[in-house]
C-alpha positions as CSV (number, residue, x, y, z in Angstrom):
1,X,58.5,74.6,192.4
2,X,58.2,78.1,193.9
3,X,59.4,78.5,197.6
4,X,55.9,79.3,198.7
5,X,54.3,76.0,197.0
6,X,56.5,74.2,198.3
7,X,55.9,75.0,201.6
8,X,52.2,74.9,200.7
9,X,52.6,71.4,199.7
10,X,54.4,70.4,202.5
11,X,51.8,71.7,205.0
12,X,49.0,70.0,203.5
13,X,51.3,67.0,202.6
14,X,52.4,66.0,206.2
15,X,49.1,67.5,207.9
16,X,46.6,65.0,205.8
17,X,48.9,62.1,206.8
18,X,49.1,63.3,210.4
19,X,45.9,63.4,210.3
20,X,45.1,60.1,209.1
21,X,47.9,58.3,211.8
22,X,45.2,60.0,214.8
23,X,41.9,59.9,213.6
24,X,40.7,56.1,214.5
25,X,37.4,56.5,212.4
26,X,39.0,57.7,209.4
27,X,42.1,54.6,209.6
28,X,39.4,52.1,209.9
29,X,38.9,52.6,206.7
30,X,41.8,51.7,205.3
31,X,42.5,48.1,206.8
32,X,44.7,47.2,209.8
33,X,48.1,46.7,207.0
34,X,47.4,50.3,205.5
35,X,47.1,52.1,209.1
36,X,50.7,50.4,210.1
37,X,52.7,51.3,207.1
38,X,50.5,55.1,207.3
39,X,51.7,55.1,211.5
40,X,55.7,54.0,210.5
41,X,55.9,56.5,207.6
42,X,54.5,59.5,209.9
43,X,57.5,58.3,211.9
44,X,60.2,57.6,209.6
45,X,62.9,59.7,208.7
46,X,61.6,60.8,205.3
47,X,58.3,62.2,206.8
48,X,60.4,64.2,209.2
49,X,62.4,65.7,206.1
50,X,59.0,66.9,204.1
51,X,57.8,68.2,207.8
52,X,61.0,70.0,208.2
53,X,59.8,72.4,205.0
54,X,56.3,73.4,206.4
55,X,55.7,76.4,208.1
56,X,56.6,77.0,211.7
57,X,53.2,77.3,212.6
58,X,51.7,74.8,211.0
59,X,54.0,72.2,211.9
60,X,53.6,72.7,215.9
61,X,49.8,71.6,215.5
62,X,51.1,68.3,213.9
63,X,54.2,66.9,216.0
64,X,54.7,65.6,219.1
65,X,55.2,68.2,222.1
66,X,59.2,66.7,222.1
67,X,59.9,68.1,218.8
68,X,58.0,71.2,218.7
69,X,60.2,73.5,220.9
70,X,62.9,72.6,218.7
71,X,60.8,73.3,215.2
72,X,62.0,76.6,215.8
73,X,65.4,75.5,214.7
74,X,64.8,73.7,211.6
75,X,67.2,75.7,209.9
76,X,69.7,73.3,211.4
77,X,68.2,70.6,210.2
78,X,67.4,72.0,206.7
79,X,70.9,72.8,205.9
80,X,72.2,69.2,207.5
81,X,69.9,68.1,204.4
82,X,71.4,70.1,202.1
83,X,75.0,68.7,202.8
84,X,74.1,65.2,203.0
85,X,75.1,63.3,199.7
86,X,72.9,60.8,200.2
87,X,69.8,62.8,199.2
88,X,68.5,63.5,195.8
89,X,69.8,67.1,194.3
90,X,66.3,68.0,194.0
91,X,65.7,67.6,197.9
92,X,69.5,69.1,198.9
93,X,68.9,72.7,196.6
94,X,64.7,73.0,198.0
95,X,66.9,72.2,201.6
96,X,69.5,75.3,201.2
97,X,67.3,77.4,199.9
98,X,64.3,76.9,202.2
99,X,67.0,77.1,205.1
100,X,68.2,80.7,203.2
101,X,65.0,82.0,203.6
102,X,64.5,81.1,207.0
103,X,67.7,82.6,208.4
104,X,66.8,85.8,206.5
105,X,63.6,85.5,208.4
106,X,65.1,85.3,211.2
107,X,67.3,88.2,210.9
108,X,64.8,90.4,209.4
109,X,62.5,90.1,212.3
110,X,65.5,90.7,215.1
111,X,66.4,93.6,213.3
112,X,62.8,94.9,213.3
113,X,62.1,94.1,217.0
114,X,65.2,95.5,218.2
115,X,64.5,98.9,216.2
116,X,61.0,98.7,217.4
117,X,62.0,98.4,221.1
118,X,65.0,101.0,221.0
119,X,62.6,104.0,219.4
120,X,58.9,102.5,220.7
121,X,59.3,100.8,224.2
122,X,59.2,97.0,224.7
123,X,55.7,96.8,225.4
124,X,55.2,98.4,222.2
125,X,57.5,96.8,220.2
126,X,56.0,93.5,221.4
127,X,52.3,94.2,220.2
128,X,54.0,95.7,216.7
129,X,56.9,93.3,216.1
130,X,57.3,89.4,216.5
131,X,60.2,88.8,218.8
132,X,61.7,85.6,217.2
133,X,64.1,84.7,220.2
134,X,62.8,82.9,223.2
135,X,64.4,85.7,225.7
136,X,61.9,88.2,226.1
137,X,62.7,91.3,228.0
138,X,66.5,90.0,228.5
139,X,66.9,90.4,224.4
140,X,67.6,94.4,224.4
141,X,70.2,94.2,227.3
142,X,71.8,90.7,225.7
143,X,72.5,92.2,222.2
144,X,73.9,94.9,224.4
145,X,76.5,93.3,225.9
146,X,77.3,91.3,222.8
147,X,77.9,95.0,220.8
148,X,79.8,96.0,224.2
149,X,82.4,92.8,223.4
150,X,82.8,93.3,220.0
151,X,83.2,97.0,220.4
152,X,85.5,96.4,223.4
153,X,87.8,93.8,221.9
154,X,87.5,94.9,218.1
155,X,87.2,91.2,216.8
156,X,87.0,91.8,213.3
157,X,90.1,93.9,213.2
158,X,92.0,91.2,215.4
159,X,90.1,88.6,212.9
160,X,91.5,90.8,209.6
161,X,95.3,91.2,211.5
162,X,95.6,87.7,212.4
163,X,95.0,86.5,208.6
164,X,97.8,88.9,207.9
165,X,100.4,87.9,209.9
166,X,99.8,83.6,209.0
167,X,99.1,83.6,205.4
168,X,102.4,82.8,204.7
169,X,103.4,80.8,207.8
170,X,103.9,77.5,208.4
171,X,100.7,75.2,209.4
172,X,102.6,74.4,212.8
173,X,102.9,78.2,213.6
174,X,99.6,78.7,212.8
175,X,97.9,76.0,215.0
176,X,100.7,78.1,218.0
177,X,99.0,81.4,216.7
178,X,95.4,80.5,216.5
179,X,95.6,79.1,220.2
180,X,96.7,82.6,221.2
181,X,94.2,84.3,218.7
182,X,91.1,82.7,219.9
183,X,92.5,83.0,223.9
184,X,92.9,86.4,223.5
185,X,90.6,88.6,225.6
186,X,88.6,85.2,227.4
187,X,86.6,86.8,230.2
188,X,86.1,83.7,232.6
189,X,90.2,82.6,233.3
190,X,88.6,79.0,234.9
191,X,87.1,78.1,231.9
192,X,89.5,79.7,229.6
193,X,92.0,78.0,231.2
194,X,90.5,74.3,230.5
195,X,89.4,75.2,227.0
196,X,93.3,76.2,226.6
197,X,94.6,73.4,228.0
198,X,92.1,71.1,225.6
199,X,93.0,72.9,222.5
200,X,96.4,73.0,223.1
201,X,96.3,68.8,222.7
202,X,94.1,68.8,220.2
203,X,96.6,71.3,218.2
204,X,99.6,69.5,218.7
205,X,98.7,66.4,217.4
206,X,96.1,67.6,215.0
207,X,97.4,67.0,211.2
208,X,101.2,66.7,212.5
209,X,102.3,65.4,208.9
210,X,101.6,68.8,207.9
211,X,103.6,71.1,210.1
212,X,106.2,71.6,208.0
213,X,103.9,72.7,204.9
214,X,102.6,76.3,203.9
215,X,99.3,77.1,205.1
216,X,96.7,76.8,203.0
217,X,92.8,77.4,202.9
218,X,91.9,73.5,203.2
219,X,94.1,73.4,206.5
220,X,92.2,76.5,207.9
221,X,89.3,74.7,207.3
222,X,90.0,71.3,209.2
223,X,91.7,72.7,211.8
224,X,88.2,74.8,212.7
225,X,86.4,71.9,212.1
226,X,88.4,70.1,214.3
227,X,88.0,73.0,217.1
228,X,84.4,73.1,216.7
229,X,83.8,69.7,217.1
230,X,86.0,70.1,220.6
231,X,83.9,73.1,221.9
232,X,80.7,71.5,221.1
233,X,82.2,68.2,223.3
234,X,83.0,70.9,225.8
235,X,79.8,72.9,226.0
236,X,77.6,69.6,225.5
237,X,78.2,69.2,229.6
238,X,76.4,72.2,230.3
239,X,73.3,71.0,228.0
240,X,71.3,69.5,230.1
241,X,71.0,72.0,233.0
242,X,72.1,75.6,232.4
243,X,72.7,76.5,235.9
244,X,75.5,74.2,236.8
245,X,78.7,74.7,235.4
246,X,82.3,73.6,236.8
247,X,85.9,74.5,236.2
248,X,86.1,71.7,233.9
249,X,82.7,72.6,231.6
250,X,83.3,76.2,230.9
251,X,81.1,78.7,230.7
252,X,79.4,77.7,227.0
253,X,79.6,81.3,226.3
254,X,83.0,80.9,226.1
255,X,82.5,78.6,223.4
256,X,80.1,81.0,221.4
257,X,82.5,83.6,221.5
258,X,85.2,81.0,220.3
259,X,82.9,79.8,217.4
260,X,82.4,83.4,216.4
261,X,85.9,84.3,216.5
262,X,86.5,81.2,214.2
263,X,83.7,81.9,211.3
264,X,86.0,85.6,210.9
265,X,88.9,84.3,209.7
266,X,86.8,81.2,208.1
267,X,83.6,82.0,206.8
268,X,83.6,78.1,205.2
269,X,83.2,76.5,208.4
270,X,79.8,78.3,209.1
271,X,77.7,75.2,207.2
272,X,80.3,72.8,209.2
273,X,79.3,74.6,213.0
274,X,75.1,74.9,211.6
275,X,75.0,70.6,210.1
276,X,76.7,70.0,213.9
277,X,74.2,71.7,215.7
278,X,71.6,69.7,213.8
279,X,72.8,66.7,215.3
280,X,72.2,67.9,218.6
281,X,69.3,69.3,217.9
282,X,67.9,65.6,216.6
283,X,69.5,64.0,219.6
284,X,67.9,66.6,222.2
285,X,64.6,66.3,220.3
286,X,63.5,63.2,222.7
287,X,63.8,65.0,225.6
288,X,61.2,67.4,227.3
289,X,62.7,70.7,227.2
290,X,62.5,71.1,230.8
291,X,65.5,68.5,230.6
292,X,67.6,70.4,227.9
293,X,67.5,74.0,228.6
294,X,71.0,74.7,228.5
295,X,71.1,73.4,224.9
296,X,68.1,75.9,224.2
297,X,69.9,78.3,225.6
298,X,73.0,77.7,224.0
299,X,71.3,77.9,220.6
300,X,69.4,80.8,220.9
301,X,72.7,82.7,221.9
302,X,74.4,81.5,218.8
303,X,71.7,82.3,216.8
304,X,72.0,85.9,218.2
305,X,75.9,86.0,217.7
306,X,75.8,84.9,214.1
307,X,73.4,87.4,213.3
308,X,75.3,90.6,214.6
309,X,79.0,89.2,213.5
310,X,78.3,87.6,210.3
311,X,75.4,89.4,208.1
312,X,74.6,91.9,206.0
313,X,72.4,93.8,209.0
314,X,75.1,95.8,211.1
315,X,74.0,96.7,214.7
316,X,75.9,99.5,216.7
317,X,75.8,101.0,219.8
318,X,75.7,104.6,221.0
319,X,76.7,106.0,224.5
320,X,74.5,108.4,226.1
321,X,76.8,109.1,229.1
322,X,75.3,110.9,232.0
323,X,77.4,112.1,235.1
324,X,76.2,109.6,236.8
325,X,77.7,107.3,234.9
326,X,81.2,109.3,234.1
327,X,81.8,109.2,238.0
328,X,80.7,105.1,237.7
329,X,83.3,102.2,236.8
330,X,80.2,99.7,236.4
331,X,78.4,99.3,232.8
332,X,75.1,100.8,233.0
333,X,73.3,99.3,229.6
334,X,70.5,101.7,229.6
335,X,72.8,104.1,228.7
336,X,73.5,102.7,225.4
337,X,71.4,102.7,222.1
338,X,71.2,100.1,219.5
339,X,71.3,101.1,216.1
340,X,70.4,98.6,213.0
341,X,71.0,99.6,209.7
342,X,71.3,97.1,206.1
343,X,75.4,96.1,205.1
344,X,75.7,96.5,201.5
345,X,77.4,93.7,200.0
């Protein structure tokens, strides 16, 4: 089945029985037995999977106001499907690749917007262009800032030099060089200084059978498992309200910039940090948003991130520098230009 039948199918699929669960004249017909099975399956887990596949819009008109501001991020939840060996092969391939074609989506219409806005105007670029982040007239200066860091503390050549110097280390002198790797140019020293002191534990005891043995690709790939799952701990306490954030919850952007740092010098652990976030996004999906705007937050950021360090679309920035600025210490981010342009392969 085609990718756009399938979403076809799924529309109609889950919108006829939606309809049937609400409509009181039309489930009279069908006996009091028939409407309480119809009500439990428009509830159950496997009716959530097939909903998972319709289109964006079309699913907002059929769940409950809970679930639809996170709809937007069914992506997660597609490619938790496709992992999970419990589901048919049929259901995990439509997962991956439905969950491809939304991220490409996703990516394609950043790129556009933020071309649109840097050569057209916001306004304009908002009656031209979908903006598909939830940040409105803070996206422009956002990406900004994110180019400014990457430019700033050249990640990717730190990310390429640190896979030189440890491929033929032990796996205890890795875990002592990753610490430093992934510390290395932390803006906020309070919370940098707790997520150090909680990796450093985690590190040390983590796989300790193994120190003595060459590092290999598997133990890359557990040990950012294993950090992931600690930064998600960590930035889970900032979730529920955004604006307060202590010494001992870091900043989460902190952790962003960590999880980023990790999928350079292990790609594999992308699908690992994506089926996590799926089961937050499940567990935040009973709460009113109001309630959880940190984690919407926290997502659309990452979102963001992964997009400008790890695809095909590259986005740079030019300086225009003025003398105002030359004789001016402070960043002034209307002074730069983004530039998008396609990766080759």
């Amino acid at each position: 089945m085609k990718e756009k039948d399938r979403a076809w199918f799924s529309k109609e699929f889950t919108g006829f029985f939606s309809s049937l669960s609400t409509k009181s004249k039309t489930i009279l017909t069908l006996g009091y037995k028939m409407r309480e099975k119809l009500a439990l399956f428009v509830k159950s887990k496997d009716f959530q999977e097939i909903e998972i596949f319709s289109p964006i819009e079309a699913c907002n008109n059929q769940i409950g106001k809970e679930l639809q501001c996170f709809q937007r991020y069914s992506y997660y939840l597609l490619i938790a499907q496709s992992l999970d060996l419990n589901n048919p092969a049929e259901q995990r391939e439509a997962a991956q690749k439905r969950a491809k074609c939304l991220k490409e989506r996703f990516r394609f219409d950043l790129a556009m917007y933020i071309a649109h806005c840097q050569f057209q105007g916001e306004s304009v670029a908002r009656q031209r262009r979908k903006n598909p982040t939830l940040f409105g007239s803070r996206l422009l200066d956002l990406i900004k800032i994110l180019l400014i860091k990457k430019m700033r503390f050249g990640d990717d050549k730190f990310a390429n030099l640190f896979l030189q110097q440890t491929q033929a280390t032990k796996y205890s002198d890795f875990k002592k060089s990753l610490l430093g790797y992934l510390m290395l140019n932390v803006e906020d020293p309070k919370g940098g200084t707790f997520i150090q002191k909680r990796l450093t534990q985690i590190l040390v005891s983590f796989q300790k059978n193994h120190d003595e043995d060459r590092l290999n690709s598997a133990l890359i790939l557990q040990t950012c498992k294993k950090i992931i799952n600690t930064l998600l701990t960590n930035a889970q306490s900032t979730f529920f309200d955004a604006s307060t954030t202590t010494p001992t919850q870091a900043n989460p952007l902190i952790s962003i910039r960590l999880f980023v740092k990790l999928l350079l010098i292990c790609p594999a652990a992308q699908t690992y940090l994506e089926s996590q976030i799926a089961g937050f996004i499940e567990y935040y999906a009973s709460y009113p948003e109001s309630e959880c705007q940190g984690f919407v937050n926290f997502v659309e950021v990452l979102n963001i991130a992964l997009a400008i360090y790890t695809d095909t679309v590259n986005y740079s920035l030019l300086e225009v520098k003025s003398e105002q600025q030359e004789n001016n210490s402070a960043i002034d981010l209307k002074a730069y230009r983004v530039f998008v342009h396609h990766q080759p392969q």
